[in-house]
N, C-alpha and C positions, 0 to 999 in steps of 0.2 A: 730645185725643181719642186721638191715637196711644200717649202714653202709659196712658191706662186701658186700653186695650186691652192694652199688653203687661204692665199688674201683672194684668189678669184672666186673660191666656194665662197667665204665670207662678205663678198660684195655682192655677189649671187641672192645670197640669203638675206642680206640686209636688204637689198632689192625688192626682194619678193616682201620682206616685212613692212617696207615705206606703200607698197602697189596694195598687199592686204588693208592698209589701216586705211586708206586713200579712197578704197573699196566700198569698206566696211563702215567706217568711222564709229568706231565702239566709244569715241567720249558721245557722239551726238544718241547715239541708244543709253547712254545711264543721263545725258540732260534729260531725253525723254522719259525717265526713269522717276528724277527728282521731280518734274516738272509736273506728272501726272501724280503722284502723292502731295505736292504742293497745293492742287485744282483743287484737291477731293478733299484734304482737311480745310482750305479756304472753305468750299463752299457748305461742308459738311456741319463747318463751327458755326458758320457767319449765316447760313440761308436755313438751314434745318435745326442748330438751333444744337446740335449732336456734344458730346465731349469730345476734343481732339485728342486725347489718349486712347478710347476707344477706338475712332476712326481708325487713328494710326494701324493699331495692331489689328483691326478687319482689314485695311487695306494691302499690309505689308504678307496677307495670307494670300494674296490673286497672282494666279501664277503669271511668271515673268517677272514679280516683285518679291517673292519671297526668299530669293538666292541672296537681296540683297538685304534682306532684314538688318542682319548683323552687324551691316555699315551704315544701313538709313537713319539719319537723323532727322528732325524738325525743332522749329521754334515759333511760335505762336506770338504772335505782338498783338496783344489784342485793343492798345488805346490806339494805334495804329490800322487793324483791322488787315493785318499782312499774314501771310504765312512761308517762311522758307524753309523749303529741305534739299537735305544734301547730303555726297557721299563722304564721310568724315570731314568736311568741309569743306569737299572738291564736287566738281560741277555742280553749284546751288543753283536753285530755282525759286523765285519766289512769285505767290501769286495775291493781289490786293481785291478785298471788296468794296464793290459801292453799291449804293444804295437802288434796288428794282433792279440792279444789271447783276448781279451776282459776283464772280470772284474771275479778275483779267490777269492773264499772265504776262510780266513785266519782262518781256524778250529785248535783250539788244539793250546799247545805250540810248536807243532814242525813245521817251516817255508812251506810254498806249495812248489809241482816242480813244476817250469816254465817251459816250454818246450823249447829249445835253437832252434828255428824256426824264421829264417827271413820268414814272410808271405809277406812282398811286393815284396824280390828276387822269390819268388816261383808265386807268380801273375805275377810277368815281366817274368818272366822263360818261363813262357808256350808255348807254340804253336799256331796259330791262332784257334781260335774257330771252330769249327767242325759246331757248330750252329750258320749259321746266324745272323749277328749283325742287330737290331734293327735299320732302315736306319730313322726313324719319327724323327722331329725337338725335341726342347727340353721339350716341353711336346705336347702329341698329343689328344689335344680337339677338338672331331668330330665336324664337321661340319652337320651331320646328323641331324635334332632336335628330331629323337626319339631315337638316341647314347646321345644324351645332356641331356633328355628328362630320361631318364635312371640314369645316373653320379646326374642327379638335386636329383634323387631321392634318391639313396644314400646317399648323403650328409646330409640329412631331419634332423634334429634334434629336437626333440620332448620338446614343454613348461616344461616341469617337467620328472623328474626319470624315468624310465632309461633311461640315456642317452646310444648316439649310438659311438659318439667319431670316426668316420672313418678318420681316416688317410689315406688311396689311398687308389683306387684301378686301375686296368689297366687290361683290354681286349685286348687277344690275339686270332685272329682270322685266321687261314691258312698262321702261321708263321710271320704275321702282326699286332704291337700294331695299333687297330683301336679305342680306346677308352683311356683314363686315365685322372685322376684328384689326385690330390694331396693336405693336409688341410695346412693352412698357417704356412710357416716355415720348410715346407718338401718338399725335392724335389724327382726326378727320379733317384736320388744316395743316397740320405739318406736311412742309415740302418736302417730297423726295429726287433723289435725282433717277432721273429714267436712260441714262447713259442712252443706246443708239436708240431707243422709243422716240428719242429726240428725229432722228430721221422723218415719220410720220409727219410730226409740225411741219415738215421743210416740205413734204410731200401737200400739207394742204394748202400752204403758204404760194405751193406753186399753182395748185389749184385755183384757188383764189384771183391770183393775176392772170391766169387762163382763161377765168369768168369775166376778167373786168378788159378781156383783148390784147393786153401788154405782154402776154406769153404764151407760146402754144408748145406741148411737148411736142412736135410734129419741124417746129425748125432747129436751123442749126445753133448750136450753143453760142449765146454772145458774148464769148471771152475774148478779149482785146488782144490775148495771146497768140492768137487761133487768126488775128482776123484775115490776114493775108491768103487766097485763093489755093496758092501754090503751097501752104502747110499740109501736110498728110494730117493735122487734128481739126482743120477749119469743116469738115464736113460733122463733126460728131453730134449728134443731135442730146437735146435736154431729155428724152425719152431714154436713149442710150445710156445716161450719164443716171439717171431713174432708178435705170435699172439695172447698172452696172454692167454695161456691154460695151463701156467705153476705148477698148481697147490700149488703152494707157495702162502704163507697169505701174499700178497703184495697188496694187493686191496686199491685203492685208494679213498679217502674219500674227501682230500683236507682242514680235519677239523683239520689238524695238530696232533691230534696224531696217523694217519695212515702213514706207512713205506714211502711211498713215499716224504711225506711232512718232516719226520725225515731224511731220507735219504738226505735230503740238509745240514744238521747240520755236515755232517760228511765228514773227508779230504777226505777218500776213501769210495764213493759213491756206488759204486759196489760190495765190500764187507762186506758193512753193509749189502744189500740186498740180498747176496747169504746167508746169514746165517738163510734167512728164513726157516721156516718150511713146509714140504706141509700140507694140510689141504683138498686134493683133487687126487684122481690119476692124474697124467700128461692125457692133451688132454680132459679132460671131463668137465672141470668147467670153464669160461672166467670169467674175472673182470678185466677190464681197470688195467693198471699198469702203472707207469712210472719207476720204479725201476725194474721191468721185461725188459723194455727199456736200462738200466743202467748200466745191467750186459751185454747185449749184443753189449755195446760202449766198454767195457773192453774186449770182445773176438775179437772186431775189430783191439783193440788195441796191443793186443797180437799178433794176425797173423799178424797183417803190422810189429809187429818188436820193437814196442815202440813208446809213445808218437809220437816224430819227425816225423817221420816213418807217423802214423797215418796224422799228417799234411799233409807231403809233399803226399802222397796216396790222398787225398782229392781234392787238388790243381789240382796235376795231372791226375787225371784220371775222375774226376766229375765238378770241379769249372772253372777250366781253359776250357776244351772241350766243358761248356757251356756258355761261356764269362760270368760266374757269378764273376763281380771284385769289388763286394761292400759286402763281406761275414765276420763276425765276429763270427767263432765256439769258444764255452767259455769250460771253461776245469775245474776239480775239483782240488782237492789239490793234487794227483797223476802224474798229468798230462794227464786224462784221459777223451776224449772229454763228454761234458754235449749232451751227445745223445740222452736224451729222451726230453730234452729241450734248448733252451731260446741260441739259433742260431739268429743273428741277420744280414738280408741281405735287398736290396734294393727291392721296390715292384718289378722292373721287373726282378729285379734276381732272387725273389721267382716263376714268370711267368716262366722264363727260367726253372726252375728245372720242372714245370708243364709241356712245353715242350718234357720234356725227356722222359716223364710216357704216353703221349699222342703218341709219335712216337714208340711204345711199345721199348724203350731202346735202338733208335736209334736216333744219331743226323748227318746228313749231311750223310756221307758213313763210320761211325765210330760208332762200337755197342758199348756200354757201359755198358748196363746191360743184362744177358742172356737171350737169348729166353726161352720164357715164363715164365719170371719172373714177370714181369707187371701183368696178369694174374693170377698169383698165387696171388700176392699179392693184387689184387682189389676180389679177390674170396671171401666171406663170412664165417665167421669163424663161424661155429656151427651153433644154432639159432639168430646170430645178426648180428647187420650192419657194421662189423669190420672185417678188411681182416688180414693183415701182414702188418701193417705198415703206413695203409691208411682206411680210412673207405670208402664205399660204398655202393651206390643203388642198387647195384646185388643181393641183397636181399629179402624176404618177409618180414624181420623186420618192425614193425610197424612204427619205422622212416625213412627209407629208404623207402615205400609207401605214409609215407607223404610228406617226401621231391620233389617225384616224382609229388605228385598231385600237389603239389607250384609249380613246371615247371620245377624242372631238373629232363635232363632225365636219364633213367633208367638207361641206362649205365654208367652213371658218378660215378665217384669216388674223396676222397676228403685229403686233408689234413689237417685236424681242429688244431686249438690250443685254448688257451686259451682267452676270453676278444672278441673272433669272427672273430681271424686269419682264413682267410678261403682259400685255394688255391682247384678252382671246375676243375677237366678234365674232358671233353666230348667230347670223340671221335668220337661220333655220329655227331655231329656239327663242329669237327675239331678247336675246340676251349678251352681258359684257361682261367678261371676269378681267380683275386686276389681282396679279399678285407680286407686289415688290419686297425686294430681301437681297442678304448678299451671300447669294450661294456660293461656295466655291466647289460646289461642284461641276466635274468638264461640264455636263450637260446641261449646265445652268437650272437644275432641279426638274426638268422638263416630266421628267415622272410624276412629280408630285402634284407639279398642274394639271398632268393631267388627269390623275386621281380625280384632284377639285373640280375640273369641270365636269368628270363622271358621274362623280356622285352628287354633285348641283344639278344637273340634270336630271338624275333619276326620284331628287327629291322631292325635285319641281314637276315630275309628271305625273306623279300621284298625289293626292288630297292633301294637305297638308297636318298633319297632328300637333296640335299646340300641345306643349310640355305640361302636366299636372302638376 
């Protein structure tokens, strides 16, 4: 008797161990594990130009990745231009770069599309820039001592954890870099990557074909998934999807077995994540997404026509008009842009896109994004600090009144990414701050910027003292 009882406990439990893994799938959370350490030294060695021993050991410090230090491995093929890691040689990842497209990860046995896009014809192609070139020498350290005074402080790097890691930042004030600094080893052309800052492009990109009639946030999303009438997700609108009211179980965790974090493991990015479920009427429920992001790079990708298409649209009508020429969009196994992330461009190219959102989607005599787009998308979505694409202070959100008391102001709005990518617009002040770094702290250093834009502000509203 004793023993039936413990072969039916033990089928019981094995039961429940086959139902948990089935669940969970913990190999698919450490591929997504290898897979995003594979990305980051790819694109870190091959587009930024970085050391991948460095890299490594920054990278293996972001939480969700540092449990696994002790087993992460990599290896660098660099006549090859590959990079794989993996857990003592269990679930590898590897990810190849190419040349203007950055670094693809090599999912599944069936090879990636590359997208057949010259990116330096389409840089040389363009037009002069609509926006003002940047006339300051080759980097522009005020002379001011409370712009110096400000940059010192930034820089600050604290005796023990967590470090702040700031790699540049640069102040654009009334169309003028009057500030910048840069960490040893970077310069004013070095690409950085902007993790979800990357969102914003996907947010003008949409703009963009909203101005040219081929898209309106206002209809329903055209996911092929979706198309059938009698789907509970055929109604979700590209607005929803914006601004993360999609009501799909796409919520973001970052602990790897949430869709977003899986959603890197797979060639096609975008419908992995259409195949979510809702778990919410559309428009009622927010939760950060970046695969709600993901699907909205593939509808970009579809209206411009294909991949290519999507490139040369980018070049033309957003990179080029804002003399952004140090830009690396990275693409999945589709050839379908990494829209909701990991865009790697120079600090002041990221200023330049700040630019655009600050002139509400005008540069020079040349609109680029429709009126009142900018405004739409710094509006607050629901009860939080998240608009369509950008988060902002236009809020009563509890961080968006904190942010304000640290000294940015009200009106500003922002482009966050991960590690403490930070791009702030404030139109009130007529001004852009960039500061990129790889914080690990939780708050993504959110203090320290705001310190920087405190006290850029306060330096700029009085007379300036040139240094003796």
């Amino acid at each position: 008797m004793n023993l039936r009882r413990f072969s039916v406990g033990l089928l019981v439990f094995a039961g429940l161990l086959v139902a948990g893994w089935l669940t969970y799938r913990p190999d698919r959370a450490l591929r997504a594990a290898t897979s995003a350490v594979a990305q980051m030294i790819c694109a870190k060695t091959f587009v930024s130009g970085f050391d991948p021993q460095t890299t490594f050991a920054e990278t293996m410090e972001r939480p969700g990745l540092r449990r696994l230090r002790a087993v992460m491995r990599y290896r660098v093929e660099q006549d090859m231009r590959t990079v794989e890691a993996s857990l003592l040689g269990l679930h590898a990842s590897r990810a190849a770069f190419h040349d203007g497209l950055g670094c693809v990860s090599m999912q599944g046995q069936k090879p990636p599309y590359v997208p057949r896009s010259n990116v330096g014809a389409l840089r040389a192609a363009g037009p002069s820039p609509a926006l003002p070139d940047f006339v300051e020498p080759e980097q522009a350290e005020p002379r001011d001592p409370a712009l110096k005074a400000a940059l010192d402080h930034a820089f600050e790097e604290p005796a023990s954890p967590p470090f702040r890691r700031t790699k540049a930042v640069v102040v654009v004030k009334d169309g003028q870099v009057i500030a910048e600094r840069y960490a040893q080893n970077i310069g004013r052309d070095t690409p950085l990557i902007g993790f979800s800052m990357t969102k914003t492009v996907t947010n003008a990109l949409l703009g963009i074909l909203t101005r040219q009639g081929k898209l309106s946030p206002s209809i329903p999303a055209p996911v092929a998934e979706w198309r059938e009438a009698a789907d509970p997700r055929h109604d979700i609108t590209i607005e929803q999807l914006m601004r993360m009211t999609s009501g799909l179980a796409l919520d973001e965790t970052n602990s790897g077995f949430d869709a977003s974090s899986q959603m890197e493991i797979h060639r096609d990015m975008a419908a992995f994540a259409t195949h979510a479920p809702l778990i919410s009427p559309p428009g009622q429920r927010w939760a950060y997404s970046s695969a709600s992001t993901q699907i909205l790079a593939r509808i970009i990708r579809d209206a411009a026509g294909g991949p290519e298409q999507t490139i040369a649209l980018a070049w033309r009508e957003l990179f080029n008009p804002l003399g952004m020429r140090h830009v690396t969009l990275q693409y999945d196994g589709t050839g379908t842009i990494q829209g909701h992330a990991n865009m790697l461009a120079s600090a002041r190219d990221w200023a330049r896109l700040g630019l655009l959102y600050l002139g509400d989607g005008v540069v020079g005599d040349r609109r680029i994004l429709p009126e009142g787009w900018v405004a739409m998308s710094a509006t607050a979505t629901l009860d939080t600090d998240y608009g369509a694409g950008l988060w902002t202070n236009r809020s009563e959100h509890v961080h968006a009144l904190g942010r304000a008391r640290a000294g940015i102001p009200a009106d500003a709005f922002f482009a966050f990414g991960l590690l403490g990518q930070r791009l702030v617009i404030m139109p009130s002040q007529r001004m852009v701050v960039v500061r990129l770094g790889d914080s690990i702290d939780p708050d993504g250093d959110i203090r320290g910027v705001a310190r920087l834009v405190r006290e850029v502000i306060a330096a700029t509203e009085q007379p300036a003292t040139a240094a003796k």
